[in-house]
N, C-alpha and C positions, 0 to 999 in steps of 0.2 A: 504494500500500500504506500504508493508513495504522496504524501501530502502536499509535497511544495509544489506552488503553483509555478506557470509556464514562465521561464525568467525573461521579467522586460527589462531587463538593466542588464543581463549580464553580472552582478552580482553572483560575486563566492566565496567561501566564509576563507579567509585569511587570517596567518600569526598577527597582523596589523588590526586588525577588525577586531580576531578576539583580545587582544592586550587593550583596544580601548573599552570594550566593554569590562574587563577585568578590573581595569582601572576606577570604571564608573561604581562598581562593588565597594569595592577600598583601594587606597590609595598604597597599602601595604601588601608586595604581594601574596605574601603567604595569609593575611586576611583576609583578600580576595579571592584568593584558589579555595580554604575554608566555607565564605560565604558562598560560593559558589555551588559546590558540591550542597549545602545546605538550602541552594534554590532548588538545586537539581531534585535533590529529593521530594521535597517541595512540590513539584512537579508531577513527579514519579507518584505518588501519592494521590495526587487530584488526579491523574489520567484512572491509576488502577480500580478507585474508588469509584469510580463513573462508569465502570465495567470498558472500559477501551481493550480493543483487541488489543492493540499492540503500542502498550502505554512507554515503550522505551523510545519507539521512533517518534510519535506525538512528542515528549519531552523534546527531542532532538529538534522537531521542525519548531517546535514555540523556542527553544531558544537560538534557534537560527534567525528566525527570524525579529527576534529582538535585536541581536546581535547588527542584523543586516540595519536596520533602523538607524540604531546608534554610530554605526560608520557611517550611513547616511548622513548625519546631522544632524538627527531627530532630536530635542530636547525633553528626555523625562524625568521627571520630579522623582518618582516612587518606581524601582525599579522591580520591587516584587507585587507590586498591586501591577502593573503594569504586566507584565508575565500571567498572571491569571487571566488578565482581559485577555493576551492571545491565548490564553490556554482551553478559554472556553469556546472561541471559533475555532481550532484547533478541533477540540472535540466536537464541535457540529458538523464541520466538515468531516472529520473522519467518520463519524457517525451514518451521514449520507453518502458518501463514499463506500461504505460496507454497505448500505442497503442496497445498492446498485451493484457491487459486485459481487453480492451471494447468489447471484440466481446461475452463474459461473459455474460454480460447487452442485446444482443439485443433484447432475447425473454422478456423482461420487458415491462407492457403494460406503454401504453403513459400518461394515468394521473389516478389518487384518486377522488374520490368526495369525499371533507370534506362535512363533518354534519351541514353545516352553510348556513345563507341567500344566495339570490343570487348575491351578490356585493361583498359577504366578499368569497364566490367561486370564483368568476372572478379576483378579485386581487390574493387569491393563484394560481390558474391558470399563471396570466402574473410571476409573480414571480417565480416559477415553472420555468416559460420556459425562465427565467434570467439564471436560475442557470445552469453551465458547464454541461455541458452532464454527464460525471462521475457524477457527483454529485447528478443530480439529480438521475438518475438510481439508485444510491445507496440509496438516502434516500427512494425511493420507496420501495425498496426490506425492507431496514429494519423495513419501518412499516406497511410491508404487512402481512396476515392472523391472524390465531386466537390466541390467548396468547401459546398454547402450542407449534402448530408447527410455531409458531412467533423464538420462543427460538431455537429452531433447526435451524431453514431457517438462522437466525444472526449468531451463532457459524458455519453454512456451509459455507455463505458469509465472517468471518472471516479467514475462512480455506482456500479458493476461492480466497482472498486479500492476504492470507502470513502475518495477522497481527493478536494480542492478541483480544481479545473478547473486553479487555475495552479499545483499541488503536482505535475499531469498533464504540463504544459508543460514545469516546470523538469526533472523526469524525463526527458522526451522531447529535450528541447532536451542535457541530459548525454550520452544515448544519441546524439544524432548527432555530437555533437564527437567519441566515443570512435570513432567508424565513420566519421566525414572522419579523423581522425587517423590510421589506419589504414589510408584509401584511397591519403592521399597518401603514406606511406611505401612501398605497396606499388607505385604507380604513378613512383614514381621519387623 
């Protein structure tokens, strides 16, 4: 899913762009990179909370695009109330952005049989059917068929998403940690 809109500027996030929004943080930089990570979270927290598929890249595009603003020239007073306002278009655009792009997923069959006992199937299973709808329909797809047309089917589904091949992975790769970490609490 990729959120950023179609660049009229030409704009790209640079070491210069982010040092001056660093800067707009605090003036000191190790209380900078601190509050920062403390917006991030910040962030992180308001996507996952609002149920966002994919509340790391939301984070990512609200503060790119604050970021982009501030090299701009924009003047903000309140840099974390400022953040929220993108954070809540953010989430509406991605919002309708996923209602448009589920209809993508519905020919995806309903589950995998892992290669495992029948206890360590049944917990992927209930976890499986934790995970958002998006979510799961995509981890399916990307680890469905044979290694060759595996490779094709991912770069089509990244093509299909509007996102980079390893914007695909890093997605995929989050979804299965969230579904190993799951299996193995439910598995004992």
């Amino acid at each position: 899913m990729d959120l950023t809109p179609a660049p009229r500027t030409g704009w790209t996030l640079g070491q210069e762009a982010f040092r001056k929004f660093l800067a707009r943080l605090d003036p000191d930089p190790t209380r900078a990179g601190m509050e920062y990570e403390r917006l991030r979270m910040m962030l992180l927290k308001f996507f996952d909370w609002r149920g966002a598929n994919f509340p790391e890249d939301c984070t990512d595009e609200t503060l790119n695009r604050v970021i982009r603003k501030i090299d701009q020239g924009e003047t903000i007073q309140e840099i974390r109330s400022y953040c929220h306002g993108i954070a809540r278009l953010v989430h509406l655009e991605a919002r309708k952005k996923w209602g448009v792009e589920q209809d993508r997923f519905r020919d995806i069959p309903p589950r995998i049989e892992p290669e495992h006992d029948e206890g360590r199937r049944k917990c992927f299973e209930r976890c499986l059917e934790e995970l958002p709808t998006e979510s799961r329909q995509l981890i399916l797809l990307y680890y469905s068929d044979d290694k060759h047309r595996k490779i094709d089917k991912r770069r089509a589904l990244a093509e299909s998403l509007g996102i980079p091949s390893n914007a695909l992975r890093s997605r995929a790769q989050r979804i299965r940690e969230r579904l190993e970490e799951c299996i193995v609490r439910c598995s004992g």
